[in-house]
C-alpha positions as CSV (number, residue, x, y, z in Angstrom):
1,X,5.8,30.0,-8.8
2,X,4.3,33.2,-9.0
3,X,1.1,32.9,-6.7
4,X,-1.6,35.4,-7.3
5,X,-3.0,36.5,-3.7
6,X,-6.5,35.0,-2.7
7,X,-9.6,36.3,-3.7
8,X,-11.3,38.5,-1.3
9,X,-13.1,36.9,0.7
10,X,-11.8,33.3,0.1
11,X,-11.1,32.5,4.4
12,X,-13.8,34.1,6.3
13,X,-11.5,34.0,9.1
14,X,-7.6,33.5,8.1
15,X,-7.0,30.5,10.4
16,X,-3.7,32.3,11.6
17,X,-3.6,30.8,14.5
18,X,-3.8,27.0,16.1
19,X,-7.2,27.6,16.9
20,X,-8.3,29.0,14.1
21,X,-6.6,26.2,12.2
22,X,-8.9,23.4,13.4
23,X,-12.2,25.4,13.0
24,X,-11.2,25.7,9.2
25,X,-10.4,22.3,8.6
26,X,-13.3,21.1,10.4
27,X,-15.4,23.9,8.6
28,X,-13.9,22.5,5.2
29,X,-14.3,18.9,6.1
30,X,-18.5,18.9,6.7
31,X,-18.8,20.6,3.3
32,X,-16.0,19.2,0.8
33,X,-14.6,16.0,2.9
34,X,-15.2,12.4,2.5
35,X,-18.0,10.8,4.2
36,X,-19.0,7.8,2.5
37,X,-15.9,5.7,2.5
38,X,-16.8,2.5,3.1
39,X,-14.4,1.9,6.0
40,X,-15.8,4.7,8.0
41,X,-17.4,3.0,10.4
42,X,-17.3,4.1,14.0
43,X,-17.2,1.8,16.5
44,X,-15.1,-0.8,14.2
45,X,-11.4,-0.8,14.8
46,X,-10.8,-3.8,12.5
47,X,-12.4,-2.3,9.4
48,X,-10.1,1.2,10.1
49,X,-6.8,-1.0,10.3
50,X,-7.4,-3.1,7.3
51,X,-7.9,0.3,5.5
52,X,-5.5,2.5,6.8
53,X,-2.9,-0.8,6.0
54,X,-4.3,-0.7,2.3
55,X,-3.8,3.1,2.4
56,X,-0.4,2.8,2.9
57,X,1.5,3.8,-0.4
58,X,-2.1,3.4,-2.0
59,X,-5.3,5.7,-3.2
60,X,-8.0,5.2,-2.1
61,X,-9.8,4.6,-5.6
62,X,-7.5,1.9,-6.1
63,X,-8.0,0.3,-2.6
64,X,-11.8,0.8,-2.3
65,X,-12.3,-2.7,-4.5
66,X,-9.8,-4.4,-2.6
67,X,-11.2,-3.6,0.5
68,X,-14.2,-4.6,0.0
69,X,-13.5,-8.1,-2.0
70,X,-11.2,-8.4,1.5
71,X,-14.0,-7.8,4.1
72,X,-16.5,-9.5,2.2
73,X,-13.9,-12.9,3.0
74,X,-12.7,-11.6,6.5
75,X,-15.3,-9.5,8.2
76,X,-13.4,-9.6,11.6
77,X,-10.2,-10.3,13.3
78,X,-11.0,-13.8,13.9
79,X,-12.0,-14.5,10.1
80,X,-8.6,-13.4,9.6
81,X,-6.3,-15.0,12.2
82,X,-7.6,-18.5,11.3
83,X,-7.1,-17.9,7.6
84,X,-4.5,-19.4,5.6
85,X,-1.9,-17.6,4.6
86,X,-2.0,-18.5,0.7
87,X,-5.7,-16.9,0.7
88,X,-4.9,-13.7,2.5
89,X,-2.4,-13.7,0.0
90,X,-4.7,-14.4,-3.2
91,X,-7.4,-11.5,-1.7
92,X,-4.4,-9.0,-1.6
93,X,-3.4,-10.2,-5.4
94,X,-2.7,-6.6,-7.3
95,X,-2.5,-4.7,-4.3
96,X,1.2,-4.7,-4.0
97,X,3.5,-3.8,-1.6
98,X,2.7,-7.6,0.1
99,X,4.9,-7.3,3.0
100,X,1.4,-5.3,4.5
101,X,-0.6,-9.0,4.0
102,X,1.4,-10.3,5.7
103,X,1.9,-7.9,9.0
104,X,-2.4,-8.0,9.0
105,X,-2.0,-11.5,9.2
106,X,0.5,-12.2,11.5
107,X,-0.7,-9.0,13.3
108,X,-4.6,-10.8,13.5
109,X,-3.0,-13.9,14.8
110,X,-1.2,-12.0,17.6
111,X,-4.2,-10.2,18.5
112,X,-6.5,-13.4,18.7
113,X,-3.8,-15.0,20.9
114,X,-3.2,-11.9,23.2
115,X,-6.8,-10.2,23.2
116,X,-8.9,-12.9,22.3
117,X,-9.4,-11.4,18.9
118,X,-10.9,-8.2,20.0
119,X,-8.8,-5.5,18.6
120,X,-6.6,-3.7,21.6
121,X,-8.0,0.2,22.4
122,X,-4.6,1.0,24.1
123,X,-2.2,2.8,21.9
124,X,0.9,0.7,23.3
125,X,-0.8,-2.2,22.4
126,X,-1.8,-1.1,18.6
127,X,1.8,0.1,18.3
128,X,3.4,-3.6,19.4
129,X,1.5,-5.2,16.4
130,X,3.3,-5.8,12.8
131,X,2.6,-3.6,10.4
132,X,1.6,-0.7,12.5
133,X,3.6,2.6,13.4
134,X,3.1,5.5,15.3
135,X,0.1,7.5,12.5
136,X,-1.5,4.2,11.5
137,X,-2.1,3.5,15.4
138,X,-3.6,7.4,15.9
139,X,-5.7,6.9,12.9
140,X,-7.0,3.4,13.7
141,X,-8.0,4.6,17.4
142,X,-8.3,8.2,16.6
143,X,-11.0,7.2,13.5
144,X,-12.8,4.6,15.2
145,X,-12.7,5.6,18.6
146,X,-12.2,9.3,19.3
147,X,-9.0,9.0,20.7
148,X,-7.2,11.7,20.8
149,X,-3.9,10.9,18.9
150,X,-2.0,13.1,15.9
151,X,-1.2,11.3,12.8
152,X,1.4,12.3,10.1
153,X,0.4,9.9,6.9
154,X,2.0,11.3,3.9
155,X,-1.5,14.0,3.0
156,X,-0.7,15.9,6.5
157,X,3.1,15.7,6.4
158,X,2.7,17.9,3.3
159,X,-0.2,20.2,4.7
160,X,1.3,20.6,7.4
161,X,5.2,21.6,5.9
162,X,3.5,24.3,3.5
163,X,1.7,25.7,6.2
164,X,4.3,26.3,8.4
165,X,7.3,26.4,6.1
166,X,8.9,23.8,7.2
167,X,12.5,23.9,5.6
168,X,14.5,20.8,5.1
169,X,14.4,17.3,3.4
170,X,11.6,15.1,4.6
171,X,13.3,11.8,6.1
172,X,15.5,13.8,8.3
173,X,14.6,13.0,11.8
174,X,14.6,16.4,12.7
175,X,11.9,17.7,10.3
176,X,9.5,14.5,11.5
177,X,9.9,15.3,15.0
178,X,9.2,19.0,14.2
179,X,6.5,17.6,11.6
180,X,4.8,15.6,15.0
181,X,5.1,19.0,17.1
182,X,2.8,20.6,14.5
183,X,0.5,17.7,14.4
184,X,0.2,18.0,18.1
185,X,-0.6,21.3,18.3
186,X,-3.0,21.8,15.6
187,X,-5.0,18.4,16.9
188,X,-8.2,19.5,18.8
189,X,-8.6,19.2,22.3
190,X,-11.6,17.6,22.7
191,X,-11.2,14.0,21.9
192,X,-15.2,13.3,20.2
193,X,-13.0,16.0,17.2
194,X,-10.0,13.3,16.9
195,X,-11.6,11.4,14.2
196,X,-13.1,14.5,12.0
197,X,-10.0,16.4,12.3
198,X,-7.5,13.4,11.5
199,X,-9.8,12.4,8.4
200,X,-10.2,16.2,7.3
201,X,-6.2,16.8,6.8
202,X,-5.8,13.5,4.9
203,X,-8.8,14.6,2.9
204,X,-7.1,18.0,2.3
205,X,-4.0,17.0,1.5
206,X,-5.4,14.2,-1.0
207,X,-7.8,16.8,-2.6
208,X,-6.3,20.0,-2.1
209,X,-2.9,20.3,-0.7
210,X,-1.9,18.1,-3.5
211,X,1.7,17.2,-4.1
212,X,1.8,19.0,-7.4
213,X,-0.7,22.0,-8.7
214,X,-2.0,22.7,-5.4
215,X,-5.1,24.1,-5.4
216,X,-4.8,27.1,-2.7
217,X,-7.2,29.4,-4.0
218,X,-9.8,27.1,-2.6
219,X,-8.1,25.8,0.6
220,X,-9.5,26.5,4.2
221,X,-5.8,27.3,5.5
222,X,-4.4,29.6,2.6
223,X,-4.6,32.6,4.9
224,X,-2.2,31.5,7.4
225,X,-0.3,29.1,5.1
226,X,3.8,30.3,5.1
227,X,4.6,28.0,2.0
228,X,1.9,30.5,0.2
229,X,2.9,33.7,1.3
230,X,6.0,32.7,0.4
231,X,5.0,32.5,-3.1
232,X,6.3,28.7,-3.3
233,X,4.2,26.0,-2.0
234,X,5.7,23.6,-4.4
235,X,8.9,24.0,-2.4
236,X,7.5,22.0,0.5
237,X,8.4,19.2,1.9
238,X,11.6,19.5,0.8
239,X,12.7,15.8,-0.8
240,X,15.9,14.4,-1.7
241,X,17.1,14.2,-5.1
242,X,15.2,11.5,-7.3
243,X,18.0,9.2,-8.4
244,X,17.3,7.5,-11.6
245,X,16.1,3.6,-10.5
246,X,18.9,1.0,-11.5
247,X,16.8,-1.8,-14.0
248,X,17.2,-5.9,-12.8
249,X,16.9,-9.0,-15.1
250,X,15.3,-12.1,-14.7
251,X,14.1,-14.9,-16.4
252,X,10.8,-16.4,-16.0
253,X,10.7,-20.3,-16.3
254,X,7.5,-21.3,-17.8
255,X,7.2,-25.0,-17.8
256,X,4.3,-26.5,-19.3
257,X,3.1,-30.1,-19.2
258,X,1.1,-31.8,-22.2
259,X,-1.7,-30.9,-20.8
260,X,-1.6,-27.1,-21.1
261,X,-0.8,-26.5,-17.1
262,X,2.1,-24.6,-15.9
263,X,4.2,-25.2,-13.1
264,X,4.4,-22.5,-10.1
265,X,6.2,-22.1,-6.9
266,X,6.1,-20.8,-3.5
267,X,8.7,-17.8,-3.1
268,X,10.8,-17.6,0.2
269,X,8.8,-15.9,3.1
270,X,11.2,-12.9,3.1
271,X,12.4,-11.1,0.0
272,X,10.7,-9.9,-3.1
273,X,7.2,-10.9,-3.3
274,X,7.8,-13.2,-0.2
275,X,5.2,-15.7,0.1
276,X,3.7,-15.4,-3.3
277,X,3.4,-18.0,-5.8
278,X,5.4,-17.3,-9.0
279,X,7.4,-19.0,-12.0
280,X,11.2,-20.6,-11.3
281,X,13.4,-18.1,-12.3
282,X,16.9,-18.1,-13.0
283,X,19.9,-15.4,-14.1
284,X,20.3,-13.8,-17.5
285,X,23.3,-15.4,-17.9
286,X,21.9,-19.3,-17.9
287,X,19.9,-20.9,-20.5
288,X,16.4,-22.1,-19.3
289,X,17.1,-25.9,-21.0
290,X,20.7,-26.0,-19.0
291,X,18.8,-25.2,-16.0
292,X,15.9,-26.7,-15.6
293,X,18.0,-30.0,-16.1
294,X,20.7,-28.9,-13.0
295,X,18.0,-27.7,-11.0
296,X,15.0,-29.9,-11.5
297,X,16.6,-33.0,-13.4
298,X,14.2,-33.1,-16.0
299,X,14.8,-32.8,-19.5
300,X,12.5,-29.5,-21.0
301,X,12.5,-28.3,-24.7
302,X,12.2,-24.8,-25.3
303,X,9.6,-22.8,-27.5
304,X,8.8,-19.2,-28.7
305,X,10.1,-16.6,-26.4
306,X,7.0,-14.3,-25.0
307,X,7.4,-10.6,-24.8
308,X,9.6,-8.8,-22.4
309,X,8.1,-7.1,-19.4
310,X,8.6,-4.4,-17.2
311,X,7.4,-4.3,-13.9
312,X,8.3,-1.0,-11.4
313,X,9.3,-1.0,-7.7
314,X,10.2,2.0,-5.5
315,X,14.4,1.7,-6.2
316,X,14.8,-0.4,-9.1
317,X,13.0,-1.6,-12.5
318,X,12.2,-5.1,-13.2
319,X,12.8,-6.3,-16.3
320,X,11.2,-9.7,-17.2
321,X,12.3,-12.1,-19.6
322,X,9.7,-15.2,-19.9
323,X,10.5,-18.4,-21.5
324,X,8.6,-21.0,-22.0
325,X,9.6,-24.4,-21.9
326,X,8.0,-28.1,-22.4
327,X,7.9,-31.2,-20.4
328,X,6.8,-34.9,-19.9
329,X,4.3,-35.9,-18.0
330,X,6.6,-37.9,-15.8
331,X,8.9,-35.2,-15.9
332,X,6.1,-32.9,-14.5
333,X,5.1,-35.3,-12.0
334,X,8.9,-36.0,-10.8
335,X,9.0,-32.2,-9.5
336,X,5.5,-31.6,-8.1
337,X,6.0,-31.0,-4.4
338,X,4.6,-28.9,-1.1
339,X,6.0,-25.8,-2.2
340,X,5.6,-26.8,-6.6
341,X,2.3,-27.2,-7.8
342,X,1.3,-27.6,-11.6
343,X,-2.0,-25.1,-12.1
344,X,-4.2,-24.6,-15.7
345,X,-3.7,-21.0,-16.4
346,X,-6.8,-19.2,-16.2
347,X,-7.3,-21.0,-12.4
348,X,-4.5,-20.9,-10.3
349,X,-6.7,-21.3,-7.5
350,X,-7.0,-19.5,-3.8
351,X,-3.1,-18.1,-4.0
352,X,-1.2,-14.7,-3.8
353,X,0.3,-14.0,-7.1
354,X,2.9,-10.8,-8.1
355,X,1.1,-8.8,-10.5
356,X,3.3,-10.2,-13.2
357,X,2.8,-13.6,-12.6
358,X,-0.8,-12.7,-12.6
359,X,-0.8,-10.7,-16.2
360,X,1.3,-14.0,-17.9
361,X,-1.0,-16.0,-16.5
362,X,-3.9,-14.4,-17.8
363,X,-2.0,-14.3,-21.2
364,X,-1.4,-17.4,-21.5
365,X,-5.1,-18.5,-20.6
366,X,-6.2,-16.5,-23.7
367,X,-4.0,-18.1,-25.8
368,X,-5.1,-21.6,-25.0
369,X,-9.1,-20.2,-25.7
């Protein structure tokens, strides 16, 4: 990509070896680093998991909000464990990727069970609970209590593949295990440097070492980086080709009653958006009259088509079609069940919805205004 070498002076000391390495992320970190998130909390186990599970596949901008709307309702393990499951669900709401509310829960249960809700501080124990794999467990017990454990989130596997030039596509299990070797080695030794070293190479990768348009005239580690001498720090990690993601099609059932509410559901526990609450759907191929009347027994008469929507998850699209549909108030009432619940629009209540079914029901709120 046709680096330009670094300004003179730009390392003080080219961090050319592992030691040096640590002194210039550390020396980077108490100058450019973050210090003011508002999970870093030392001492607080609880508040580093809930993050470091929102972090996953997340930014922090986006999960700063969430967080703290979430701690505000559960401000410890406890809080959590005796929730329902519907409310952890409605707090998560936008956040995505739901299969993570529901390890936290099931994961705060376990711990209230087995360690009378006081978060474990033994890295077999962090590592048995949902939700949680070998970096989230470091980080939790490296952030909050200088433990000494290497994580590889998705910020260091990059910084550290540039900087040692580390050839080959990024899922093999080969590259991670050579991946954990270099996050090994470059951890410091003393344990009370855990936490600011761990946060300083997610910081740098997030900041600097970004994934495209690196900025490596101002990173701590140009002077030893491999990927840069190379001339091609964009080559690394290497990933697997990109195949385009295949599109799905749905149909959204909106029933209404006469009294403006629409009927939702509770989705299967497993699957997409498991858990959540969402609109009966059915196939492309079926009309919405035809089956509302096989599936529910109730007659239902159709009005204006809403817009199509588009909603996009890691391997495929989403495409949306909603259709609303009327029905009698004893035809309403015949259906409402545990797991059916007729809701007015703009307050579907305590309960986790799929961004979609959230934006719908948002629209259709305004248009009963």
């Amino acid at each position: 990509m046709g680096v330009k070498p670094p300004p003179s002076g730009a390392t003080a000391r080219p961090p050319d070896t592992i030691r040096h390495f640590g002194r210039a992320v550390l020396r980077w970190y108490r100058q450019h680093g973050r210090h003011d998130l508002p999970w870093q909390v030392k001492g607080d186990p609880y508040r580093v998991w809930v993050s470091e599970i929102m972090l996953q596949q997340t930014q922090v901008a986006t999960v700063i909000p969430f967080y703290e709307r979430f701690i505000r309702r559960f401000p410890d393990v406890v809080t959590l464990a005796r929730a329902r499951g519907d409310t952890v669900l409605s707090y998560w709401t936008g956040l995505g990727y739901y299969a993570r509310a529901r390890n936290l829960h099931r994961a705060a249960r376990i711990i209230l069970k087995e360690h009378d809700g006081v978060f474990p501080d033994e890295f077999g124990s962090v590592l048995a609970l949902p939700g949680i794999g070998k970096s989230t467990a470091g980080a939790i017990l490296s952030l909050a209590s200088d433990q000494r454990h290497p994580i590889l989130d998705g910020n260091v596997r990059r910084v550290l593949a540039r900087y040692f030039a580390v050839a080959g596509e990024i899922s093999r299990k080969d590259i991670q295990a050579a991946l954990w070797q270099h996050a090994e080695a470059v951890l410091p030794k003393r344990d009370t440097l855990a936490a600011p070293f761990n946060q300083a190479m997610m910081d740098l990768g997030a900041l600097v070492c970004t994934r495209s348009k690196p900025q490596c005239r101002v990173c701590p580690l140009v002077g030893g980086c491999k990927a840069y001498a190379l001339g091609t720090p964009d080559a690394f990690p290497t990933r697997g080709n990109k195949l385009a993601r295949p599109t799905r099609e749905v149909i959204f059932i909106i029933l209404t009653d006469p009294k403006g509410r629409v009927l939702l559901e509770r989705r299967p526990a497993s699957g997409l958006w498991g858990g959540l609450w969402g609109f009966p759907e059915c196939s492309l191929g079926e009309k919405p009259v035809h089956w509302c009347q096989h599936r529910f027994h109730i007659r239902a008469t159709g009005s204006k088509a809403l817009p199509v929507m588009r909603h996009g998850f890691t391997h495929y699209v989403l495409k949306i079609h909603p259709r609303p549909l009327r029905v009698s108030h004893a035809a309403g009432a015949k259906i409402e069940g545990k797991d059916r619940v007729w809701i007015t629009p703009g307050a579907p209540g305590r309960r986790g919805l799929a961004a979609p079914v959230k934006q719908l029901l948002e629209q259709l709120d305004k248009e009963h205004e």
